[in-house]
C-alpha positions in Angstrom: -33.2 -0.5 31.2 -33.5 2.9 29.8 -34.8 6.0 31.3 -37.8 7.6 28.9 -38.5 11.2 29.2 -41.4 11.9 30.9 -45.1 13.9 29.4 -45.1 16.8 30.8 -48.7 19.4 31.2 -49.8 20.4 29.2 -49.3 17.9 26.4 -52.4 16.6 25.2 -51.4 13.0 25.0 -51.8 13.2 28.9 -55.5 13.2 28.3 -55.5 10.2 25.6 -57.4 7.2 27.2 -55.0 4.1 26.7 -55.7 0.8 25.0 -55.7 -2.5 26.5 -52.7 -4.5 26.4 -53.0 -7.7 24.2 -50.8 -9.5 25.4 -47.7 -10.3 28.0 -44.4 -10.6 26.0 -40.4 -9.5 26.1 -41.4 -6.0 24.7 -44.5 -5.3 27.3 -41.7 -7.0 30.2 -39.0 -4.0 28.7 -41.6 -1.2 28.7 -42.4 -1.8 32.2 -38.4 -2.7 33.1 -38.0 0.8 31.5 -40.8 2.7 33.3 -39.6 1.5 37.0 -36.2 3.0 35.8 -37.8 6.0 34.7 -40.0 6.2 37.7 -36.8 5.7 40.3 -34.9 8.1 38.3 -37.4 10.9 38.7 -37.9 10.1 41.7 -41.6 9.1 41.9 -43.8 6.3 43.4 -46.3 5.7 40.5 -45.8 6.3 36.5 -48.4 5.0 34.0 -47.6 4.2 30.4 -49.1 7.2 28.6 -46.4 9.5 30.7 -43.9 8.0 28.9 -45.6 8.2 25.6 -46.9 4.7 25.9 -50.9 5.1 25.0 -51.5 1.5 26.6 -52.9 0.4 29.7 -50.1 -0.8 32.2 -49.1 1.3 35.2 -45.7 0.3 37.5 -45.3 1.6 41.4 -43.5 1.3 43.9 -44.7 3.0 47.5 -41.8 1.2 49.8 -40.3 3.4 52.5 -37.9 5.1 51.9 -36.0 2.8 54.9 -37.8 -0.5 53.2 -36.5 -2.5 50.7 -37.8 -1.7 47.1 -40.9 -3.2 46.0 -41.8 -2.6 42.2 -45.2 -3.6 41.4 -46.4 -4.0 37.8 -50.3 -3.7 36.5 -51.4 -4.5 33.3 -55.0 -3.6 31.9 -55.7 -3.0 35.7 -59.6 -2.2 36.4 -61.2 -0.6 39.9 -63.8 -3.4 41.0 -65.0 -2.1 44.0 -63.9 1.5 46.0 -65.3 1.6 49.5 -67.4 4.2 50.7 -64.9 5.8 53.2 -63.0 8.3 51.9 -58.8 9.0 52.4 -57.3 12.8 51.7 -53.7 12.5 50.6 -51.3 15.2 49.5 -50.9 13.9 45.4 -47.8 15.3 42.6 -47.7 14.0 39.7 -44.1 13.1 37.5 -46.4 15.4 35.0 -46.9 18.5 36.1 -43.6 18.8 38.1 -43.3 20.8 41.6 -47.4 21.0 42.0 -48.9 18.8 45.4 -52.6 19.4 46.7 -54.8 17.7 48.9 -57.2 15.0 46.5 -60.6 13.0 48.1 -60.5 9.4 46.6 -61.9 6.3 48.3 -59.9 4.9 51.3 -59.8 1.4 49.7 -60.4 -0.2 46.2 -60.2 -3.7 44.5 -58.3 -3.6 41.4 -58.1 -6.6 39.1 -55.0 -7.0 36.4 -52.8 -8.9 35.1 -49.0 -9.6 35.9 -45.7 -9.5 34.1 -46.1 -13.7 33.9 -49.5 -13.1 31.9 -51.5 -14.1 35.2 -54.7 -12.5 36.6 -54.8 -11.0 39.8 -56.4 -8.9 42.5 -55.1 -7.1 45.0 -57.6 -5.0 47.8 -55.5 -1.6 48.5 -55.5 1.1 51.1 -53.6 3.8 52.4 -51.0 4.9 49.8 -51.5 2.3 48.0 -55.0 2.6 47.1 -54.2 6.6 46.3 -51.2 5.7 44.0 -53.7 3.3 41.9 -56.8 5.2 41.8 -54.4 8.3 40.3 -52.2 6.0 37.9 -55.9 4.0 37.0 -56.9 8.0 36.2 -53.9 8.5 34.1 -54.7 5.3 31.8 -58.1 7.2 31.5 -56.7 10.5 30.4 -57.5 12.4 33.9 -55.4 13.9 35.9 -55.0 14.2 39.4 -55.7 18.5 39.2 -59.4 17.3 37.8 -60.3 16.1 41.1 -59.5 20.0 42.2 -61.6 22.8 42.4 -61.8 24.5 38.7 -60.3 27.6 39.9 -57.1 25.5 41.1 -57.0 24.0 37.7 -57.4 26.7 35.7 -54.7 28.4 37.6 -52.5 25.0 37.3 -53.2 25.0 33.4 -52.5 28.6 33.2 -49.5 27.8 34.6 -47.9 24.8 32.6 -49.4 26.2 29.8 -46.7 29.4 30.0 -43.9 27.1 31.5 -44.6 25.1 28.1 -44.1 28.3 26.2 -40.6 28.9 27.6 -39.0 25.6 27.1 -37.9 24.4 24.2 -39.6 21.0 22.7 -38.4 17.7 23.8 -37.7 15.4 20.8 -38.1 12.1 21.4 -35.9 9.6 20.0 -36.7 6.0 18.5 
């Protein structure tokens, strides 16, 4: 398992929409081995492919207690089927644009259909954190972010902001 720097805002790859994986093989089982790791390590509950430079659609999580055993969960090519009509507000960060939490509207529940690390399709009917964590990773593999569902004067103001933070750091190279 390797950790894999993380995309930060603004990069533009953050808005690429991802391609659907082909196929489930050793190298899609390592890329998603690798994005738990990276996900722990940052800490974070949710990290979709593209944040790690990955342009494909696959998205890991992991939203056990802190007190509860770990519970890694892996979607490929995972697709929204149904969102209910009552809505959930939940306090949302991103592993993206570092240090920045605000209150995001989703749906309280969804049905997401995917497919699994042994190549099987499945669904799965979410709520609570759950549903939240999918609906924003989902967004990622679609090239939105979680500051689009925010007023535009919050994210202008979050843009401005990553935008000058990017200016002041030097580049990351990525390696391999």
């Amino acid at each position: 398992m390797t950790v894999r720097p993380i995309i930060i805002l603004p990069d533009p790859k953050l808005r690429q929409v991802s391609k659907p994986m082909e196929r489930v093989d050793d190298e899609v089982r390592q890329l998603a081995s690798d994005m738990l790791e990276t996900m722990y390590d940052a800490p974070g509950i949710g990290l979709a492919a593209i944040q790690v430079g990955e342009p494909v659609r696959m998205l890991v999580l992991d939203v056990s207690e802190k007190d509860e055993p770990k519970n890694p969960q892996v979607f490929i090519n995972p697709e929204i089927m149904a969102r209910s009509d009552a809505r959930n507000v939940h306090e949302e960060g991103c592993l993206s644009i570092p240090d920045y939490y605000a209150e995001v509207e989703r749906p309280a529940e969804v049905t997401v259909n995917y497919i699994d690390l042994d190549g099987k399709q499945q669904t799965v009917e979410a709520s609570g954190i759950l549903a939240t964590c999918l609906q924003h990773e989902i967004d990622h593999l679609n090239g939105v972010l979680f500051i689009d569902h925010l007023s535009k004067l919050k994210r202008d103001i979050v843009l401005r902001r990553f935008r000058k933070l990017a200016k002041e750091r030097p580049p990351v190279r990525m390696v391999g």
